[in-house]
N, C-alpha and C positions, 0 to 999 in steps of 0.2 A: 378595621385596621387603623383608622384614626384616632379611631378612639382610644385603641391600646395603647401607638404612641403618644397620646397627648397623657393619659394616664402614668405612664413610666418616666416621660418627663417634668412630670410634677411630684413623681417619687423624689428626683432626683435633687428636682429643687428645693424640695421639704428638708434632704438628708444635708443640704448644701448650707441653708442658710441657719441649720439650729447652731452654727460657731463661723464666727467673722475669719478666725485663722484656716478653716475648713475650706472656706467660697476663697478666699482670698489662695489659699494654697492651689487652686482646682483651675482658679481663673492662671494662676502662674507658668502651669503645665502645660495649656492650653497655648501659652504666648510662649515657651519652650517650644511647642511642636511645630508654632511658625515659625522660629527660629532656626530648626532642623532646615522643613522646608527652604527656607531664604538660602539656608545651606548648600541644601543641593542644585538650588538653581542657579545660584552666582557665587557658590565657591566663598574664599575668604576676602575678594574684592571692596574695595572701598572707594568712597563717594571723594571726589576731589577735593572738595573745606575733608572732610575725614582725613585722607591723606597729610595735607598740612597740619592739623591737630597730631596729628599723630608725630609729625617730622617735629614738632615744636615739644611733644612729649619724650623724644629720643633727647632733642638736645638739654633741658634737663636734665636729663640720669647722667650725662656724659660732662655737660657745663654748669649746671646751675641753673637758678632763677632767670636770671639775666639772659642768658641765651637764650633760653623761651620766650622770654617777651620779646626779646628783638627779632626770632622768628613769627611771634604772631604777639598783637599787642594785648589780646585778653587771655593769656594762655592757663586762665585759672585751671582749666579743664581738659587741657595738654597734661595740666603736674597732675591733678586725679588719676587721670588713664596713667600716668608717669610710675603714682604708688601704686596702684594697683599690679603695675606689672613687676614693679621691683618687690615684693611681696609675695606673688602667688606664683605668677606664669612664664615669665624671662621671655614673653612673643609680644609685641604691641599690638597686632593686630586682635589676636586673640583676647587680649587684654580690654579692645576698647568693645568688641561685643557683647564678652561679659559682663562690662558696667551696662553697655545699653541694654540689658536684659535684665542685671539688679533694678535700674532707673524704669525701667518702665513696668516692673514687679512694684515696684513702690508708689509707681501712676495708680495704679490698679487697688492697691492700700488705702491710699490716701482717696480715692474715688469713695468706696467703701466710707469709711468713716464719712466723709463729707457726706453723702446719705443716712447714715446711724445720726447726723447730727440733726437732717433735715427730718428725723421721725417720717422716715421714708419708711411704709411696710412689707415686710420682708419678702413677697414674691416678685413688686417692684422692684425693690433693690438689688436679687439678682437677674431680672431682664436689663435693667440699668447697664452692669458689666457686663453682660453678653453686646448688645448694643455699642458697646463704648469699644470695646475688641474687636469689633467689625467695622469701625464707623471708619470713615476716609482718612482723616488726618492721624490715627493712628496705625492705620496700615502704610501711610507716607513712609509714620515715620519711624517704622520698625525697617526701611529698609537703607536707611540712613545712619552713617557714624558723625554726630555730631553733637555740639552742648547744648544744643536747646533741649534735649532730654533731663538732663540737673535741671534744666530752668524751669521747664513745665511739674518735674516733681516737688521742685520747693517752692513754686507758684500753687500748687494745691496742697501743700502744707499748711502756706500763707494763711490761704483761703480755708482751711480747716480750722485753725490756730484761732482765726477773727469770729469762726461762727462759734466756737467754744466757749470762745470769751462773752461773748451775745447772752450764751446760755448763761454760763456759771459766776462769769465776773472776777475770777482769780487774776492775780499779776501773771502766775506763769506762763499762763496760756498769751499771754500777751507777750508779755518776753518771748516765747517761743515764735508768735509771729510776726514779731521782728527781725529774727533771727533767720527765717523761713526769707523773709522778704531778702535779706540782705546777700544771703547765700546765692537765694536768686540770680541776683544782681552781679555775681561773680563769674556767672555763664554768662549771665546776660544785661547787659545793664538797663532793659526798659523797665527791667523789674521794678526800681523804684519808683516809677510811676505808681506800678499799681500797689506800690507800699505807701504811699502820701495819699491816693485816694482811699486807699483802703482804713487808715489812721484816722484822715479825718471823719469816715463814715460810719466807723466805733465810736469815734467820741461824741458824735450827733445824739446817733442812738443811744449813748450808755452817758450821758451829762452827771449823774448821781456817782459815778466813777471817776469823776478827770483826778483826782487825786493821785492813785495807783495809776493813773496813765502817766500824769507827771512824774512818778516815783521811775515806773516803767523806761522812761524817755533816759532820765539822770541815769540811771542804771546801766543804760544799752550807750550811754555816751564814754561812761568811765570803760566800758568793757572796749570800744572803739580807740581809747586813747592807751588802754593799756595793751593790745594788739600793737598801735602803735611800738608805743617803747619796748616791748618784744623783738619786733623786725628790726628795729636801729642794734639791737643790744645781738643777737643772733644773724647778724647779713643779710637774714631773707627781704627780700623785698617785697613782698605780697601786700603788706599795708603800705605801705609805704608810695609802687605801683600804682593800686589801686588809687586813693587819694591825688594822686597828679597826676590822674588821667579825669579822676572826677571834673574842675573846673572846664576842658575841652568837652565838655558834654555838648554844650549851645554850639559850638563852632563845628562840631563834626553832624548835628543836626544840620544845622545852617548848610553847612558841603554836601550832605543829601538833598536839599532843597534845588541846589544850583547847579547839578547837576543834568537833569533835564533840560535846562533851558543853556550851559555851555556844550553839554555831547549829544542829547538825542534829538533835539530839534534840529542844528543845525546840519545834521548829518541824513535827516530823513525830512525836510522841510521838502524839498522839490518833489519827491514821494508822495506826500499826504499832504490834506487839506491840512488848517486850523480846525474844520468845523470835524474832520474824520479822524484826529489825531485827540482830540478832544470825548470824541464818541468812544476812541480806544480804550484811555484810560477810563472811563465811564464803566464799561461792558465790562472789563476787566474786576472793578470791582462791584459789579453785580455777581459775575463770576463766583469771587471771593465770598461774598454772600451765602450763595447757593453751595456751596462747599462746607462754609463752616457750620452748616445747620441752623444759622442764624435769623431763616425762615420760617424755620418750625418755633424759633420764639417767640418770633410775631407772631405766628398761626398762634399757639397757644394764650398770648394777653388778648387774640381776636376772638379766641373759643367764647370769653363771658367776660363778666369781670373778677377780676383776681381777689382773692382775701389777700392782705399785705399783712407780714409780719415783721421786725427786726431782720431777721434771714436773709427772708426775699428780697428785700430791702439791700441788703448788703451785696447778694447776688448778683441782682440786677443793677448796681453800683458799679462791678467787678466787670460786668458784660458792658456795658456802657463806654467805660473806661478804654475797652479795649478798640470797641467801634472809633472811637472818639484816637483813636491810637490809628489804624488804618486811615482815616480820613487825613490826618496832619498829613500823611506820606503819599496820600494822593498822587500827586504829580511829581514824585521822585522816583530815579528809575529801576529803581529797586523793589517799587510796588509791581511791573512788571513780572518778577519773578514768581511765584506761587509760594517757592521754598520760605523766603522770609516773613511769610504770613503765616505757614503752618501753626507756630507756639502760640500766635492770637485766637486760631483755629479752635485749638485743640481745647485751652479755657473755656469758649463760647460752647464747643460743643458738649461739657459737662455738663455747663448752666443751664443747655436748654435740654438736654435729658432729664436732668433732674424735674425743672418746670414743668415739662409736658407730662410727665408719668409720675408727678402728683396731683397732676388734675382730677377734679371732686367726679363722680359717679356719672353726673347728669354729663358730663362732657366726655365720659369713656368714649362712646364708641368714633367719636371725632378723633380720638388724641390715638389711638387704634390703629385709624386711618396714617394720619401723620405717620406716626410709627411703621407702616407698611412701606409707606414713601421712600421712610428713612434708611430701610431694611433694603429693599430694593435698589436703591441708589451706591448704596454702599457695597452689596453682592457685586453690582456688576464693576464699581474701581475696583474689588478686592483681586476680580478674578482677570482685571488687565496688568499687564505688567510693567509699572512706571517706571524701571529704570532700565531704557533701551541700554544707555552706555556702557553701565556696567557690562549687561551682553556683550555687548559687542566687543567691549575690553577683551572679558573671558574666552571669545575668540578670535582677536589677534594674539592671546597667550597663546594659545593652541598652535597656533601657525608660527610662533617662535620656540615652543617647544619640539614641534614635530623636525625643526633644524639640527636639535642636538645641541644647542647653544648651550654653554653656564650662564647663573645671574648676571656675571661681572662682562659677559658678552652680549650683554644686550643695555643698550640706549636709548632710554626714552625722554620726552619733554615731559611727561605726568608720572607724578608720583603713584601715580594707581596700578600701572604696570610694574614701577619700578617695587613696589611691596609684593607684588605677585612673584616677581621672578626674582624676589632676594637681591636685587640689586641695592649695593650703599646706599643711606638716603643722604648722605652727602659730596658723592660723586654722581647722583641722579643728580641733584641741584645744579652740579656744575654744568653737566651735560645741558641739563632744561634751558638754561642762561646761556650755555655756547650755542644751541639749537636756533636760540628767538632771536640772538644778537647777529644772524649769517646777513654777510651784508650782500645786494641785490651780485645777480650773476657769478657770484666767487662759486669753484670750485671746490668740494669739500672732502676729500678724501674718506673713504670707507672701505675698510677692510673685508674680506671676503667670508670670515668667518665672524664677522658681525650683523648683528639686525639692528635697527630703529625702527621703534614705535611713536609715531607720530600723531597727536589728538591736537584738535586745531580748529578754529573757523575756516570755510571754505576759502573765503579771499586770502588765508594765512597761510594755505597748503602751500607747501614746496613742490616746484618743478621738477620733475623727473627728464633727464638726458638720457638715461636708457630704460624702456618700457620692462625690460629683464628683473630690474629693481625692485619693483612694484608688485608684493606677493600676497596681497591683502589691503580689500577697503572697503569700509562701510560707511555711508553716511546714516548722520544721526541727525536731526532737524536741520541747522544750521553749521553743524563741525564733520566732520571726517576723519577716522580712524585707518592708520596706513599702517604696513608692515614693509620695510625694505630691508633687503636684505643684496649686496654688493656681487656682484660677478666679476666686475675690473676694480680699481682702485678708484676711481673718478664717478662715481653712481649719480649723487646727488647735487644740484645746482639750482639756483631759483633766488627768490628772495621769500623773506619771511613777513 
């Protein structure tokens, strides 16, 4: 019986890998059906940054540029999900899935090719995408609406772009991966990092080119200054934007640094040692390690010694780059999160699938093993379910639907509820601001044929004066999900 299976799955991957659009379409279906799935289990729910991308995508269509950014200050990726909906779909929500479903189609692309470049052999290279659709930080973050999706696809453009050029030596290829880099940079602005290591470590490697790279450089400066005089000459402000936010780069680094030591120390010093707070952040990013398969790269430069090429070389530039990227944020409390480490994640975890599953013959059955680890490790986050909240969302909607309520009757502080139940996202806002700003003990008037949905840190929860109120709550690690709903006028009282 094993035998038949393993026979029929090497049919399959014969018939998969004789056309790159073939694997590439097959792997697409594939990240479709999880799609469905995510579907059924959390509905059209969305991640709280989603919600604001989203709210900052509406007030574009409605205001312009400018309202975007003043709702979020990198809203490159708000005006995306913005066209795309004023083009296809006329629903945001549905709008911003869809792109996360093109963007991670084009992970999956650009995966590909970066193997066709590493003369990866074709049964490798589709175990490589099966692997990379299962691995942890891709299962993150198919269940997330957010722009680190653009970032990580035109980070492995970048990254594709730079090994072309290795190969072939053309301008375009280099123009393209500046292009790759910069767009990056428009989700996300660490991208220019690894567009300045990445620059300088073509030009090491390819010294008999600095010519076409200087030509390269001129070219990608006029194209920069002529975007420019576009935006002044057209209102938009996108270059414009961008550029005066660039020089704040150091100082909003800087305010990540310092924030550790003005909010989380002082606030959790009588709590924890130095020596256990120290150990936290420590653990935390061995964690981060252990997740991004960063492990199995070292397992792999442990397996022997490496043959180095150009490639590898630029690879392990690229992977370097990004360690060297986690470490700066060490002690900011931001490293604390998981979420904002994912897009470092997800690069590392290319790097080191690629590496380990071109290892030479003599070290198969090792690299095997690793691979087992990997498969394993990933099965069991695939089949846990990271995102309690959205659950738990999906059923406070339940319990304000099951009221009978309209959108425009129901009140939340989170924009997450407020798109489930068609509420304004501009009278949510209000509401969310009147909600945080209740000052201690006042009295708040609620209507009886209203609900509030309240999501909240525990110490943030509102007092209840009638236990009647209170028709739903869950807690989620640290926050609490309410549902009240008024019996008299006077329900809710507390501070915020």
């Amino acid at each position: 019986m094993f035998d038949v299976v393993t026979y029929r799955l090497q049919q399959v991957e014969r018939f998969l890998n004789t056309s790159g659009a073939r694997l590439t379409a097959f792997f697409a279906v594939l990240l479709a059906v999880t799609f469905v799935l995510r579907l059924w289990q959390y509905g059209w729910a969305v991640n709280d940054d989603g919600a604001l991308y989203l709210y900052a995508a509406k007030n574009f269509i409605d205001q312009g540029a400018m309202a975007a950014f003043q709702t979020y200050e990198w809203a490159y990726y708000s005006i995306v999900v913005a066209y795309v909906d004023m083009l296809f779909f006329n629903n945001l929500v549905i709008s911003g899935w869809v792109l996360n479903f093109l963007l991670q189609t084009g992970q999956i692309y650009f995966l590909y090719k970066i193997c066709k470049a590493f003369h990866l052999q074709k049964p490798r290279l589709f175990w490589v995408l099966v692997l990379f659709i299962i691995s942890i930080s891709f299962h993150n973050f198919r269940n997330y609406l957010m722009r680190d999706q653009g970032y990580i696809l035109c980070v492995m453009a970048g990254v594709y772009f730079s090994l072309v050029f290795l190969d072939k030596k053309n301008t375009a290829s280099l123009l393209l991966f500046f292009v790759s880099f910069i767009l990056a940079a428009l989700f996300r602005i660490e991208a220019f990092l690894l567009l300045v290591v990445g620059f300088a470590a073509i030009t090491v490697l390819t010294k008999e080119y600095a010519m076409s790279m200087i030509a390269a450089t001129i070219a990608l400066i006029l194209l920069a200054i002529s975007l420019l005089v576009l935006s002044n000459i057209s209102s938009v402000d996108f270059a414009g934007h961008f550029l005066r936010k660039f020089p704040d780069m150091a100082a909003h680094f800087s305010n990540q640094q310092e924030i550790l030591e003005s909010q989380l120390l002082p606030k959790h010093w009588h709590d924890y040692s130095g020596a256990s707070l120290f150990g936290l952040f420590f653990f935390s990013y061995i964690i981060y390690l252990l997740n991004s398969i960063s492990i199995y790269l070292l397992a792999y430069f442990y397996i022997g010694k490496v043959q180095f090429n150009p490639a590898k070389i630029l690879l392990a530039v690229y992977a370097l780059t990004v360690v060297f990227y986690c470490l700066a944020f060490l002690f900011s409390r931001s490293f604390l999160v998981f979420r904002y480490n994912l897009p470092l994640t997800y690069l590392l975890t290319t790097v080191a699938i690629v590496l380990v599953l071109s290892a030479s013959a003599r070290r198969a059955r090792l690299a095997r093993a690793v691979l087992v680890l990997f498969i394993a490790v990933s099965l069991v986050k695939v089949m846990d379910a990271p995102s309690g909240s959205k659950r738990y969302l999906l059923e406070a909607q339940g319990f304000v639907e099951t009221m009978g309520l309209e959108g425009s009757q129901v009140q939340s502080n989170t924009l997450q509820i407020s798109l489930i139940n068609g509420v304004d996202f501009n009278s949510a806002m209000k509401f969310k601001n009147r909600l945080y700003l209740l000052p201690a003990n006042l009295k708040k008037p609620l209507k009886p044929e209203v609900a509030v949905v309240y999501y909240g840190k525990v110490s943030q929860e509102l007092e209840i004066s009638d236990s009647n109120c209170l028709v739903y709550q869950k807690k989620h690690r640290s926050r609490l999900i309410s549902v009240y709903t008024a019996k008299n006028e006077y329900c809710l009282s507390g501070e915020t």
